[in-house]
C-alpha positions as CSV (number, residue, x, y, z in Angstrom):
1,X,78.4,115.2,117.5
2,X,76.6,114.6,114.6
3,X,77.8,115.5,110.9
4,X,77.2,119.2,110.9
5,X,78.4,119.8,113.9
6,X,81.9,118.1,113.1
7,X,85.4,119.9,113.4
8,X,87.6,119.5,110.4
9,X,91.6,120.3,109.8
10,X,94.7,119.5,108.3
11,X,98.2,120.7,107.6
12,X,100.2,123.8,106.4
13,X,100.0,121.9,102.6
14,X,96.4,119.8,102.8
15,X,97.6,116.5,102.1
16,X,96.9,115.4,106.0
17,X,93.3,116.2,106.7
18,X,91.2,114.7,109.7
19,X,87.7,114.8,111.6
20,X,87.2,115.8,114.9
21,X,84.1,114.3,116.0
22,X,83.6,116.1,119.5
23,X,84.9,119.8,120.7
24,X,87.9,120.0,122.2
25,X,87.6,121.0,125.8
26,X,90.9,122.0,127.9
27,X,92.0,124.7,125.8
28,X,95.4,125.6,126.2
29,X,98.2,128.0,125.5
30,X,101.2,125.6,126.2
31,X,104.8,127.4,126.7
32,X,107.1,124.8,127.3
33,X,110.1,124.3,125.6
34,X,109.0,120.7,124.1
35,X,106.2,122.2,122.6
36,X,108.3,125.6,120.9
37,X,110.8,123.3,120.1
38,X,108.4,120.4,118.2
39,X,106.0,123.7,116.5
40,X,108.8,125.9,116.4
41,X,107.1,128.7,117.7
42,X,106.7,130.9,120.7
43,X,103.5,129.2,122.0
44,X,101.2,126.3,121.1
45,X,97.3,126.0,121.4
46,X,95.9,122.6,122.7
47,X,92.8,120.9,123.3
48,X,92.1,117.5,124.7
49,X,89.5,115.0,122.6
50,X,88.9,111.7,123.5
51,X,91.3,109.4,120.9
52,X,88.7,107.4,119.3
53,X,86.9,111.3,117.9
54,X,89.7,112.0,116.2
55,X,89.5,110.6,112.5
56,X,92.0,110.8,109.9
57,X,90.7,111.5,106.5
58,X,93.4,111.4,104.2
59,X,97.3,111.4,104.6
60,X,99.3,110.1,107.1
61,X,100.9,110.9,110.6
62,X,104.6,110.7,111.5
63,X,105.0,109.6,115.1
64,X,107.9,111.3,117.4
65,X,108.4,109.5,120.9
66,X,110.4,111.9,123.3
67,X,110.2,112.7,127.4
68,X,107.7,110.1,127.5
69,X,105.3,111.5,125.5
70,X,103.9,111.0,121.9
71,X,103.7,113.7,119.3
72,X,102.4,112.9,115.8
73,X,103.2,115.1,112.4
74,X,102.2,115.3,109.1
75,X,104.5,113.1,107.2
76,X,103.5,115.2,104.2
77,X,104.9,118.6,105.6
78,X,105.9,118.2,109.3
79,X,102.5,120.3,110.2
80,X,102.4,119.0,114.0
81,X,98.5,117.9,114.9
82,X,98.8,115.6,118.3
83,X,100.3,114.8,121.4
84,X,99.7,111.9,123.2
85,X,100.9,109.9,126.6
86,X,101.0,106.5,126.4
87,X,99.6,106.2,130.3
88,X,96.4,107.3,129.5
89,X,95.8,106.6,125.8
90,X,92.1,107.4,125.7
91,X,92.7,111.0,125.2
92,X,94.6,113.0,122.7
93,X,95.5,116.6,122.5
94,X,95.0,118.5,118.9
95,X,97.0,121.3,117.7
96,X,93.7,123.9,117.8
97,X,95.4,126.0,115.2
98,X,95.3,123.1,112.5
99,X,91.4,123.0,112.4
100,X,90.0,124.9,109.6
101,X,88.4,126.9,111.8
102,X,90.1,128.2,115.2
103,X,88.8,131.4,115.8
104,X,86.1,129.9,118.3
105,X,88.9,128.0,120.8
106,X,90.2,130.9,122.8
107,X,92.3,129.5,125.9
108,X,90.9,128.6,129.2
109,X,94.2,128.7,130.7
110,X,98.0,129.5,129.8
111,X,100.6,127.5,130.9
112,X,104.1,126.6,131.3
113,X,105.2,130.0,131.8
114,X,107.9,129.5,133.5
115,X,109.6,128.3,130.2
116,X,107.5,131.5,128.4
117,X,109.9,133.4,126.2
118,X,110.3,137.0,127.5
119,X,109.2,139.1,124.8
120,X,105.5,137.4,124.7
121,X,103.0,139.0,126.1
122,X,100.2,136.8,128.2
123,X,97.0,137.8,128.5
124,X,96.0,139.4,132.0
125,X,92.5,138.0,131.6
126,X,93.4,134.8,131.4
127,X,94.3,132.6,134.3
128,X,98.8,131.4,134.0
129,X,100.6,128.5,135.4
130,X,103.9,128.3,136.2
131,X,103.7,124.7,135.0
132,X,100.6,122.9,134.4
133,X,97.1,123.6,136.4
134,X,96.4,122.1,139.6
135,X,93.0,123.0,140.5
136,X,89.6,121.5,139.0
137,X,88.5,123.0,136.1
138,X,84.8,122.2,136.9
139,X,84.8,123.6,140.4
140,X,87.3,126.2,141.6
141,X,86.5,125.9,145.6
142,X,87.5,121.9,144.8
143,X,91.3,120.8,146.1
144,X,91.3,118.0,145.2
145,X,94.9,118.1,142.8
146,X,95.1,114.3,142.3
147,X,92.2,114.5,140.5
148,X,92.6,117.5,138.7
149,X,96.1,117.1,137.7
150,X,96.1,113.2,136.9
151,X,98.5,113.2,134.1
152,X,101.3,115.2,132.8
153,X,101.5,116.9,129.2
154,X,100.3,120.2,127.2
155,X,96.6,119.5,128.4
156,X,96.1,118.1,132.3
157,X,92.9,118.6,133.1
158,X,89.9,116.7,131.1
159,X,87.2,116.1,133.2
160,X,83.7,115.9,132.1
161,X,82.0,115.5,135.6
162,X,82.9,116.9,138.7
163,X,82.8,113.6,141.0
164,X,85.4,114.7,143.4
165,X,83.2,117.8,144.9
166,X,82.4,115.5,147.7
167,X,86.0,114.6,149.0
168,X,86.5,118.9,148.8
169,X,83.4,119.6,150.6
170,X,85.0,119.0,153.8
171,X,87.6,120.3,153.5
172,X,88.7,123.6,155.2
């Protein structure tokens, strides 16, 4: 992604500002109760980058280990901005309502509902989880869940090229 085309955001007060270097892909509406509780608030909106795209430009992040997963804050105002797991550290998940822009990043998929407060309203158009998606994001005929599903968190699914069409093909 070249310098026009990069994503930039930061937190509620401006001190914490950063670079996204690539789109986020994966987009998310996550409804678990980790993610209410850390945002406080009904729902969060993720997408996945790979960790080295993500630049910080000015302030600092507060890191919060829980449930085996990392989450990082501004230290300046508590503004969360990531989530990470330490098993696959070459990909990081960005709050996509702390870019400057999120208006473009509507969600691919909602999920977690099972933990979905019962007074928000999901939208019908837009394929729900109980938990977290199973099925390749590339492919929808593909079964192969492994693949699909390889790690836990807000964001499951980040795969740039379908490479496991050929273990589904033959299957019936």
């Amino acid at each position: 992604m070249d310098a026009k085309n990069t994503l930039s955001g930061g937190c509620l007060c401006g001190r914490f500002r950063y670079l996204l270097l690539e789109k986020p892909i994966g987009i998310n509406d996550c409804h678990c109760v980790d993610c209410r509780r850390a945002s406080a608030a009904a729902v969060v909106r993720w997408g996945t980058i790979h960790a080295g795209n993500f630049e910080v430009v000015s302030g600092e992040l507060k890191k919060v280990s829980y449930a085996d997963r990392v989450r990082s804050f501004a230290t300046c105002c508590g503004s969360p901005i990531l989530f990470q797991v330490p098993q696959d550290p070459e990909w990081v998940d960005v709050t996509i309502v702390s870019l400057d822009d999120p208006s473009p990043y509507r969600p691919e998929m909602i999920i977690w509902t099972e933990d979905r407060l019962p007074w928000v309203m999901l939208d019908p158009e837009t394929p729900s989880y109980a938990q977290k998606k199973t099925q390749c994001p590339l492919v929808p005929s593909c079964s192969n869940v492994e693949r699909a599903n390889h790690r836990p968190g807000p964001n499951p699914i980040r795969i740039e090229s379908h490479d496991c069409s050929a273990k589904s093909a033959g299957a019936s």
